[in-house]
C-alpha positions in Angstrom: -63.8 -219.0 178.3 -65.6 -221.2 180.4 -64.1 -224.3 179.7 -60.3 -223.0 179.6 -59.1 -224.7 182.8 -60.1 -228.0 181.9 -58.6 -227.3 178.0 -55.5 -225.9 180.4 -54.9 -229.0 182.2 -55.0 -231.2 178.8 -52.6 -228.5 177.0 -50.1 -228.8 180.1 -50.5 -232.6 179.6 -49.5 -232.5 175.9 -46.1 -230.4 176.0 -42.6 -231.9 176.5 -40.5 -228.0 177.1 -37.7 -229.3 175.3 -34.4 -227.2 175.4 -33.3 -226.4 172.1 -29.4 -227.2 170.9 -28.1 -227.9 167.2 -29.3 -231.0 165.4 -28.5 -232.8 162.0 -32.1 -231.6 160.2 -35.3 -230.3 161.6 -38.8 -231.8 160.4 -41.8 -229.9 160.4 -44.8 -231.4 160.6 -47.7 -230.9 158.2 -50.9 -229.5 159.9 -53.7 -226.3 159.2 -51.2 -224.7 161.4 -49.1 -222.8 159.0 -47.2 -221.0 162.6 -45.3 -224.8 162.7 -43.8 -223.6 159.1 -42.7 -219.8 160.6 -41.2 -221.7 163.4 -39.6 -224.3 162.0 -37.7 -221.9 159.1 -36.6 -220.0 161.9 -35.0 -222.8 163.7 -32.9 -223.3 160.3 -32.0 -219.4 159.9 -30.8 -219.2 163.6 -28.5 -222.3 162.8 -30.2 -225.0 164.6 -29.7 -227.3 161.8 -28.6 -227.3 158.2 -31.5 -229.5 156.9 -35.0 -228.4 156.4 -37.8 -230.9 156.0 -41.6 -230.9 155.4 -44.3 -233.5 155.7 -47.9 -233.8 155.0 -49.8 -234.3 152.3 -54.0 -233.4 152.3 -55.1 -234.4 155.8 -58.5 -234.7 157.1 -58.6 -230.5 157.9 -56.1 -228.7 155.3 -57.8 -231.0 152.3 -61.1 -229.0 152.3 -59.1 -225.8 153.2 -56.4 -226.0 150.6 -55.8 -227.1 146.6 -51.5 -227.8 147.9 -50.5 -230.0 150.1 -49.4 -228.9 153.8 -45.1 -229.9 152.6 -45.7 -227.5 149.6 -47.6 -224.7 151.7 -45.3 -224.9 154.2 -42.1 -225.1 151.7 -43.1 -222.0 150.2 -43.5 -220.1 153.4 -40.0 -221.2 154.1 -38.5 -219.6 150.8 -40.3 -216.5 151.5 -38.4 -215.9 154.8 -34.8 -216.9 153.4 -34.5 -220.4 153.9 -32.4 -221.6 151.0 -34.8 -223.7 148.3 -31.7 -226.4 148.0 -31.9 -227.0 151.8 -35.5 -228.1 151.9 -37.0 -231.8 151.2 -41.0 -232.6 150.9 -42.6 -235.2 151.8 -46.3 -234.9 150.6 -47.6 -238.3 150.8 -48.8 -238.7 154.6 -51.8 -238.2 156.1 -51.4 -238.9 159.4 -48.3 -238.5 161.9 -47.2 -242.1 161.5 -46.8 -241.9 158.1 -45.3 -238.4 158.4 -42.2 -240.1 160.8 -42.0 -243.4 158.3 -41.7 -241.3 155.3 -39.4 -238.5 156.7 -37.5 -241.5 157.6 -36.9 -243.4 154.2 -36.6 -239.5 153.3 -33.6 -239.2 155.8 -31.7 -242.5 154.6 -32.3 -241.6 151.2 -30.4 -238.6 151.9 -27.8 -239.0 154.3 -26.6 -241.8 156.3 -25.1 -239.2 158.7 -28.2 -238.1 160.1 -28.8 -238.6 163.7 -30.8 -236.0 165.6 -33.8 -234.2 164.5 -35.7 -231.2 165.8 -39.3 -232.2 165.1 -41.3 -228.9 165.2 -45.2 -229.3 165.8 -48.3 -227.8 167.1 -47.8 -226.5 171.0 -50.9 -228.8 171.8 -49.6 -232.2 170.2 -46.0 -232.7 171.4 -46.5 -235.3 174.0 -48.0 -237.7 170.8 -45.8 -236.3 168.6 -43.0 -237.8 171.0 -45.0 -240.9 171.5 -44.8 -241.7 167.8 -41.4 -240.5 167.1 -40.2 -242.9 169.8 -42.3 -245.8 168.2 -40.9 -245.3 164.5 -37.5 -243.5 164.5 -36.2 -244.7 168.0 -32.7 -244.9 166.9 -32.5 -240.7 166.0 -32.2 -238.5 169.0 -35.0 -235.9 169.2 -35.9 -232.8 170.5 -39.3 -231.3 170.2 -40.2 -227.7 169.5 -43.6 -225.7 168.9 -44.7 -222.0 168.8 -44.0 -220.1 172.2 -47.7 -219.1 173.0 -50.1 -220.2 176.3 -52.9 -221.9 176.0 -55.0 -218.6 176.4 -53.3 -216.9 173.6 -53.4 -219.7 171.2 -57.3 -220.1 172.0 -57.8 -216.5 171.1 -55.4 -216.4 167.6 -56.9 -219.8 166.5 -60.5 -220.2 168.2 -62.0 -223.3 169.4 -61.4 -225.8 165.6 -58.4 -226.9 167.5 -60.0 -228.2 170.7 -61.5 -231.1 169.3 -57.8 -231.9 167.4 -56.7 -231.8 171.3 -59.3 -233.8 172.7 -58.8 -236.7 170.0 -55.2 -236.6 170.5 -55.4 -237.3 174.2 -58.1 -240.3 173.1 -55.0 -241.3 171.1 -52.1 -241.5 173.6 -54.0 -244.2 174.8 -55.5 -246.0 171.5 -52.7 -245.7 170.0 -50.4 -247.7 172.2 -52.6 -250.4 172.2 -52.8 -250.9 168.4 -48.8 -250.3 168.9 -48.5 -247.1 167.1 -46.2 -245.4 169.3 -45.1 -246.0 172.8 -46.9 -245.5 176.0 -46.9 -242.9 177.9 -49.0 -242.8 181.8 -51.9 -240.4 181.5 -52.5 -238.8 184.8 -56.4 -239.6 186.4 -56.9 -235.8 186.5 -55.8 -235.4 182.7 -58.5 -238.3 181.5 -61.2 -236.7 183.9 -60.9 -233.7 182.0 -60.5 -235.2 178.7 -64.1 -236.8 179.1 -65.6 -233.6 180.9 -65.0 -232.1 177.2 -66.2 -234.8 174.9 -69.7 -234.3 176.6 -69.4 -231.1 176.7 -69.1 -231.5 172.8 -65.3 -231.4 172.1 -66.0 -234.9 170.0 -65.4 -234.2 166.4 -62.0 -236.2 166.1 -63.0 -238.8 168.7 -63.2 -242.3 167.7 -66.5 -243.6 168.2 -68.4 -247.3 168.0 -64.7 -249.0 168.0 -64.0 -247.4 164.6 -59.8 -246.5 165.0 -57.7 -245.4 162.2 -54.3 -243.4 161.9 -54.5 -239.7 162.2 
């Protein structure tokens, strides 16, 4: 693929490489993704934590993809591999990953007051904002970040180039978003921005906010 190295150096950009140890509940995060769902089930069946939780409702993607929200889709892909129905929680409100921490949170209190560390499981691609926002609106949890185990090349091949433009608007975001004080800032390397505007004119622009329009996603 032609552009791969520049996608490369924005994909190396985005992930974290969190080690994985036992937490209080895991959270997966709603997305057209349905892979976060596989992973996150099987962080629960290996023992990783003893709480299961979903969030997302209809975002700007899965809504003209899908008639269920993204916590339901994913809930039910949970069941289906053994994770127990009693140990799951929805939250199908959010659309957009600030909403998806503040709900999970009230979610969390409602539940247990015990809860302290959550394994947030996301795409590969979006950890690094992921952790921005976690950090911004549940600073007082400890986290640990998880995604499917795939490189860059692999995942363009299973999932084609939809996701590209998701990448490119998130990296527009880490810096956006700190200055409307949505999550927490985090340096973004020269090289990383060069690349990041190499692809939006090379059409990688779809999820890029344009003419000072900025909203949550």
């Amino acid at each position: 693929m032609e552009d791969i190295e520049k996608i490369k150096i924005l994909w190396n950009y985005m992930k974290m490489n969190y080690e994985l140890k036992k937490s209080d509940c895991i959270i997966g995060l709603g997305s057209v993704d349905i892979k976060v769902a596989d992973v996150a089930s099987d962080l629960y069946l290996k023992g990783y934590a003893d709480l299961l939780i979903f969030t997302g409702g209809l975002g700007k993607i899965t809504r003209k993809k899908w008639n269920e929200t993204e916590a339901e889709k994913f809930k039910d892909i949970a069941i289906k591999k053994g994770v127990p129905r009693e140990k799951i929680l929805i939250e199908k409100e959010s659309t957009n990953l600030g909403d998806n921490f503040r709900f999970s949170k009230q979610l969390l209190k409602n539940y247990s007051k015990n809860i302290k560390s959550c394994i947030v499981v996301c795409k590969p691609y979006d950890e690094k904002r992921v952790y921005a926002s976690f950090k911004k609106i549940m600073p007082e949890y400890e986290l640990i970040i998880a995604s499917e185990n795939i490189s860059c090349e692999d995942y363009y091949k299973k999932n084609g180039t939809e996701w590209i433009n998701v990448l490119v608007g998130d990296i527009q975001r880490m810096k956006l978003f700190y200055e409307k004080g949505w999550q927490i800032y985090m340096n973004i390397p020269k090289e990383v921005w060069e690349a990041y505007e190499i692809l939006v004119k090379k059409g990688y622009d779809k999820f890029v906010f344009k003419n000072g329009v900025i909203a949550p996603f």
